[in-house]
C-alpha positions as CSV (number, residue, x, y, z in Angstrom):
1,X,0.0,0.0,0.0
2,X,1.3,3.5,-0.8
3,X,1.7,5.7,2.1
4,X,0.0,7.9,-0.3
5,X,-3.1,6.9,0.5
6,X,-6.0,9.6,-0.4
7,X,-3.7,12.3,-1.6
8,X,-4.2,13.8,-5.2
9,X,-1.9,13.7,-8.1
10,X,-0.8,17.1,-8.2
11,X,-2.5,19.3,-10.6
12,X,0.4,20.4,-14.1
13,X,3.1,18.7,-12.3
14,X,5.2,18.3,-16.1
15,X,4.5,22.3,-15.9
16,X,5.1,22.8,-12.0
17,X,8.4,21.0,-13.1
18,X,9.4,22.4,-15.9
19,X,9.1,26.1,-14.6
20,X,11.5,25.0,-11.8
21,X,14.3,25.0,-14.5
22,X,15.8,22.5,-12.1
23,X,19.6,22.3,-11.8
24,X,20.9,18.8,-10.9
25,X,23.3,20.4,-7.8
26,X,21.0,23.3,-6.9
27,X,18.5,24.1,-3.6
28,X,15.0,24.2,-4.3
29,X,12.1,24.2,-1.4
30,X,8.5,22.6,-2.0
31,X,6.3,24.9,0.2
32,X,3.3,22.3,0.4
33,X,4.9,19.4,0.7
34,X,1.1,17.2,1.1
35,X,1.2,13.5,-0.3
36,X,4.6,14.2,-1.8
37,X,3.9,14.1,-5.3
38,X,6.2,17.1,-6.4
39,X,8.8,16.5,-4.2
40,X,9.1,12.7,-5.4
41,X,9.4,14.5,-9.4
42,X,11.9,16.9,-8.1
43,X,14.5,14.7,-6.7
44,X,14.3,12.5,-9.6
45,X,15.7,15.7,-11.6
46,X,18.7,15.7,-8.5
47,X,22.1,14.9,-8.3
48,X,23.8,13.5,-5.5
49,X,24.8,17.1,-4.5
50,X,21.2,18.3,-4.5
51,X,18.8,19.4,-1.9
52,X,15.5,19.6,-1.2
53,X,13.1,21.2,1.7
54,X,9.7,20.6,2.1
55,X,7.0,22.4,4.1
56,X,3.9,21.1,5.4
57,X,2.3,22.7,8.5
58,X,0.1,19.5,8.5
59,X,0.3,16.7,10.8
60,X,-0.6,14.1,8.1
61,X,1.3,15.1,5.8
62,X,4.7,14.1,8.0
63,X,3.7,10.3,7.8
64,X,5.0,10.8,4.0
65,X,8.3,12.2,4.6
66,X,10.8,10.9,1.5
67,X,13.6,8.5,2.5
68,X,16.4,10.0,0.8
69,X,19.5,11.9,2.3
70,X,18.8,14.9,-0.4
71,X,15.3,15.8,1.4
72,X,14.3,17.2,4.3
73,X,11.0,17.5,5.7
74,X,10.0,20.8,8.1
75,X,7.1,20.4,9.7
76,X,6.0,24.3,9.8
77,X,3.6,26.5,8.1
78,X,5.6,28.1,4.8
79,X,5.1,31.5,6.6
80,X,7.9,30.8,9.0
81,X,10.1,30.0,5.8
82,X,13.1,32.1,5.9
83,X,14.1,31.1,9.8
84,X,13.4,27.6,9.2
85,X,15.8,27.6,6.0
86,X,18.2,30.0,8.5
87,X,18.4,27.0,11.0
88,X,19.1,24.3,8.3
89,X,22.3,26.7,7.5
90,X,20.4,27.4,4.6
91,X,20.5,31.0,2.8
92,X,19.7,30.9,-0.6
93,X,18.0,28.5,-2.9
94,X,17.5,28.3,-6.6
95,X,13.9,27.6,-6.6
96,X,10.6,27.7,-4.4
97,X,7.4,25.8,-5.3
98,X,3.8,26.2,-4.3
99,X,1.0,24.7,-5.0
100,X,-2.0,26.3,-2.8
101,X,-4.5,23.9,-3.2
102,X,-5.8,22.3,-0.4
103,X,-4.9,18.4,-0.6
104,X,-7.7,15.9,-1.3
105,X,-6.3,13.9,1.6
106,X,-7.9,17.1,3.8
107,X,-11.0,16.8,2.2
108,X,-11.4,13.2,2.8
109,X,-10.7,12.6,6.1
110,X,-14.6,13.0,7.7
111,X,-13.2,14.2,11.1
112,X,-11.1,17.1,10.0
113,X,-14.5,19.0,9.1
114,X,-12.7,20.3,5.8
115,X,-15.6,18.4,3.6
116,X,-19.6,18.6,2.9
117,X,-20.0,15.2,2.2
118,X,-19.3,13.9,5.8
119,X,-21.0,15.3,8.9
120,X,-18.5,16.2,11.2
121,X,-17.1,18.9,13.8
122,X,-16.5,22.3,12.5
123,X,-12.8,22.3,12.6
124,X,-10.9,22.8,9.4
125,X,-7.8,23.9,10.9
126,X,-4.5,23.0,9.0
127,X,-2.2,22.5,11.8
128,X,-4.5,21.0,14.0
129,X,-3.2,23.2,16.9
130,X,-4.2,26.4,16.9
131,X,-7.4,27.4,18.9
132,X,-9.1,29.5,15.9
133,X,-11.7,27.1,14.8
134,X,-14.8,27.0,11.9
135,X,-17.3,26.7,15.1
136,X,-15.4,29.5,17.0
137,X,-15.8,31.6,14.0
138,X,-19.7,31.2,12.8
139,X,-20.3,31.3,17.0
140,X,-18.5,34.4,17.9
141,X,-17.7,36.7,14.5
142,X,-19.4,39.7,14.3
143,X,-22.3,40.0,11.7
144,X,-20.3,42.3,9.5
145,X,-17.1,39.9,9.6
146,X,-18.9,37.2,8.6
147,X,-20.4,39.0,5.9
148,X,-17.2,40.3,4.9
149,X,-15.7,36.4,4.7
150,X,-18.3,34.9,2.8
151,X,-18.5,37.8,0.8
152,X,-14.7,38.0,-0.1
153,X,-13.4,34.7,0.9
154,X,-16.5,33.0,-0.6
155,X,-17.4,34.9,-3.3
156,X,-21.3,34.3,-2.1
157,X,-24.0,36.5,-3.8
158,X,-26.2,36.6,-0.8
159,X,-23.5,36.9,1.9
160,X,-25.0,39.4,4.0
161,X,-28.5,37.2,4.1
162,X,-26.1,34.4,5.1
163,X,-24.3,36.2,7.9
164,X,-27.8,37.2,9.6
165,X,-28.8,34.1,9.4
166,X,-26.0,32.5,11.0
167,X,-26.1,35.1,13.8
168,X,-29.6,34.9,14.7
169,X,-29.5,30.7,14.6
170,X,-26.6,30.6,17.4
171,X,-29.1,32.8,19.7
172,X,-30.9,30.1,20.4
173,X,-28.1,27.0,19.7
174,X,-24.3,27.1,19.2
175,X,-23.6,25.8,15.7
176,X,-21.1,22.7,16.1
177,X,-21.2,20.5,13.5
178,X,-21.5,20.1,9.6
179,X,-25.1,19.1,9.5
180,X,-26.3,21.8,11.8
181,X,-24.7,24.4,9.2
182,X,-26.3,23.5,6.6
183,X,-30.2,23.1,8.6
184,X,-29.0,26.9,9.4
185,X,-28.4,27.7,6.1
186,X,-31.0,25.9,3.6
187,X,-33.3,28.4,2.8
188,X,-30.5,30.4,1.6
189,X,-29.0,27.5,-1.0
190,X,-30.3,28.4,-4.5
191,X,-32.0,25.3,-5.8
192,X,-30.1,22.8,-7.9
193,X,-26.7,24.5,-7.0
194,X,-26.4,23.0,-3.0
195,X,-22.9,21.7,-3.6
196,X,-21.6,24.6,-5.2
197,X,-23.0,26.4,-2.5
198,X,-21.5,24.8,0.5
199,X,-18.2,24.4,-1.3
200,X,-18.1,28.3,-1.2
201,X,-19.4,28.6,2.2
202,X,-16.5,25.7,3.0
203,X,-13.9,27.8,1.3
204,X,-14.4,31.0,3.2
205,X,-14.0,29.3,6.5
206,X,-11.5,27.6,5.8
207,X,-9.3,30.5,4.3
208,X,-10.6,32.4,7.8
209,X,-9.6,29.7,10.0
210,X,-6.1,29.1,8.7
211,X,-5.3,33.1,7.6
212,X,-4.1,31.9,4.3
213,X,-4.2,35.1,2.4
214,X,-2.2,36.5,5.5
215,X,0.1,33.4,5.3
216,X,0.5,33.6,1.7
217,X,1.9,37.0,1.7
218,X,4.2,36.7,4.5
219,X,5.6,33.3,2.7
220,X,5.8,35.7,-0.7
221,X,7.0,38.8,0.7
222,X,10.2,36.4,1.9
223,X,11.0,35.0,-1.2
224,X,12.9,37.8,-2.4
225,X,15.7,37.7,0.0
226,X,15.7,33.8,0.0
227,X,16.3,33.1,-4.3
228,X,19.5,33.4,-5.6
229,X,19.6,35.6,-8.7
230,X,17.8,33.9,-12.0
231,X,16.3,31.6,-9.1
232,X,12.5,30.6,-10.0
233,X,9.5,31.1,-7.9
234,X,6.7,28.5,-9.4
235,X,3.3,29.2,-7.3
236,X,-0.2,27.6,-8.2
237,X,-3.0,29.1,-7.0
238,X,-6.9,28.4,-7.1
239,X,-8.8,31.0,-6.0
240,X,-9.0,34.8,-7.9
241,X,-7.8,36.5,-4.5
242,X,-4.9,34.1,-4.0
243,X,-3.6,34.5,-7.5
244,X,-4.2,38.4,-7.8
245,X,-1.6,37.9,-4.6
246,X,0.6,35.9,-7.0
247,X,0.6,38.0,-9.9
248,X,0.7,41.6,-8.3
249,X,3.8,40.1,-6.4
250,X,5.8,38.4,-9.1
251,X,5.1,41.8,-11.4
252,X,5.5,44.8,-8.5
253,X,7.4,42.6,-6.0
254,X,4.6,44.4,-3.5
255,X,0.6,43.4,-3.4
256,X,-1.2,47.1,-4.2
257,X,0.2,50.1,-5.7
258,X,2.6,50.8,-8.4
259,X,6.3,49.1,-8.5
260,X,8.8,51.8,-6.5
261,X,11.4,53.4,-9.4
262,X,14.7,54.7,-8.0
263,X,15.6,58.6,-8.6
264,X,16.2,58.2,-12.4
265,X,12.4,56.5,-13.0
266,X,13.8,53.0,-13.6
267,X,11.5,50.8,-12.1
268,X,12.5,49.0,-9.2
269,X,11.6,45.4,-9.7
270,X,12.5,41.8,-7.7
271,X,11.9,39.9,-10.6
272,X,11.1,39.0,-14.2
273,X,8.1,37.4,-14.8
274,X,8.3,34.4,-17.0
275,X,4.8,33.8,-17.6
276,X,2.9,36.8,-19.1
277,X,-0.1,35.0,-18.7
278,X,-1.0,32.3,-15.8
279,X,-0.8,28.8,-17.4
280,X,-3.8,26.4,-17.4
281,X,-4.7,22.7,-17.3
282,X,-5.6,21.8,-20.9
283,X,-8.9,19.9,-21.6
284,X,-8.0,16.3,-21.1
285,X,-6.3,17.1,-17.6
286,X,-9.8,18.9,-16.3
287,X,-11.5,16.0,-18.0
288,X,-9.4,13.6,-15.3
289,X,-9.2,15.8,-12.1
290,X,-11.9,18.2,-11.6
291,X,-9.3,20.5,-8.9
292,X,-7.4,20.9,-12.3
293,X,-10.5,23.5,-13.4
294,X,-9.6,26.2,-11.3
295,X,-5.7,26.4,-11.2
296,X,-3.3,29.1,-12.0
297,X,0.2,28.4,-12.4
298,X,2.1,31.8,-12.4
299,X,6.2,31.8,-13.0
300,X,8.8,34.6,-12.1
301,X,12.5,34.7,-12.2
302,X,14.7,36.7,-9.4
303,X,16.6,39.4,-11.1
């Protein structure tokens, strides 16, 4: 049995590959390390002299640690990437992958409260360990917050109807579980689209819960000082906020404004981007892997 079990095969991994521009003695760091399936394609691309660092804040994802002296395994969130790299005597690498989707493994274990199909707690929490939970957010957030999440994080068309909802429900009961959610929330679900629904309702939880539009721009904002010139950053994203992040970054090397320009008006930029526009599954990957539809794969090269 693979120790795999329940864990996707990753989503372009040829083009998450490819874009690394992997050489066979260099340092390259797989941010999401999950069931392993980029890491695996990237040492097979390594020499003996090469290294690899993965990053997975999940516990799970530890039982699938490589064995092979080229690979390390930190179990942290990719936010803390810079002093974890520090403490391996590490410096500068010459390329950093991402892929931000959350791994099917999440999704199907029932008791993580990731998934609609299985009633369950309302946890979704990544590391498992801190004490911001789905239930502690629909019990306690504000109205207005939790119009603003689904609303942003959700993309939900009726997200202020939602949030009233939600708030008046927990007068009379706290809402703990999956099931109990969605009782809340029926007479909101536009007919014939529940799944969609709840996905996006999911979504915006779980993006709350872990701060991972916080987390992603912390990990980005330290990629800079970490590549080594002509270094590649290869990120994958699969939601429009996350890869707005993603693309503002790679082209600005900031997330709003314009990109700074020194006293003569050249612009002031961290890197080239290598990808003018973000690359897609083609047809017949979608066709096989339905996570495939919505990913953005976005390329940029340290100056």
């Amino acid at each position: 049995m693979s120790n795999e079990i329940g864990y996707h095969v990753p989503v372009m991994l040829r083009e998450c590959i490819e874009a690394l521009a992997i050489k066979p003695n260099g340092v390259y760091v797989d941010v999401t390390f999950g069931g392993g399936g980029h890491s695996k394609e990237i040492l097979k691309h390594l020499g003996p002299d090469g290294r690899l660092y993965a990053f997975d804040q999940d516990p799970d994802a530890v039982k699938n640690a490589l064995a092979d002296d080229r690979f390390r395994l930190i179990h942290q969130n990719f936010k803390f990437l810079k002093n974890n790299l520090r403490l391996e005597g590490v410096k500068q690498v010459d390329g950093i992958l991402a892929d931000l989707g959350v791994s099917s493994h999440q999704f199907d274990a029932a008791d993580r409260g990731f998934s609609i199909r299985f009633d369950a707690d309302l946890d979704m929490r990544m590391d498992q360990i801190s004490d911001l939970d789905a239930k502690k957010v629909l019990n306690t957030y504000p109205e207005d917050e939790l119009h603003r999440i689904f609303g942003m994080y959700g993309e939900i068309q009726n997200a202020k109807s939602l949030a009233k909802a939600i708030v008046t429900a927990r007068l009379t009961k706290e809402i703990q579980t999956v099931a109990e959610l969605k009782q809340v929330i029926q007479k909101l679900v536009p007919k014939g689209k529940e799944h969609k629904y709840h996905a996006q309702v999911f979504q915006a939880l779980r993006i709350e819960v872990n701060k991972e539009l916080e987390a992603l721009q912390e990990f980005l904002s330290q990629t800079e000082q970490i590549l080594k010139p002509e270094g590649r950053l290869v990120v994958m994203s699969y939601h429009s906020l996350e890869d707005r992040l993603v693309k503002n970054y790679m082209a600005k090397g900031k997330f709003k404004g314009e990109v700074e320009k020194d006293f003569f008006g050249n612009e002031i930029k961290p890197f080239k981007v290598i990808s003018r526009k973000a690359i897609v599954a083609d047809a017949e990957e979608v066709a096989r892997n339905n996570r495939a539809r919505s990913a953005k794969l976005r390329i940029a090269e340290k100056i």
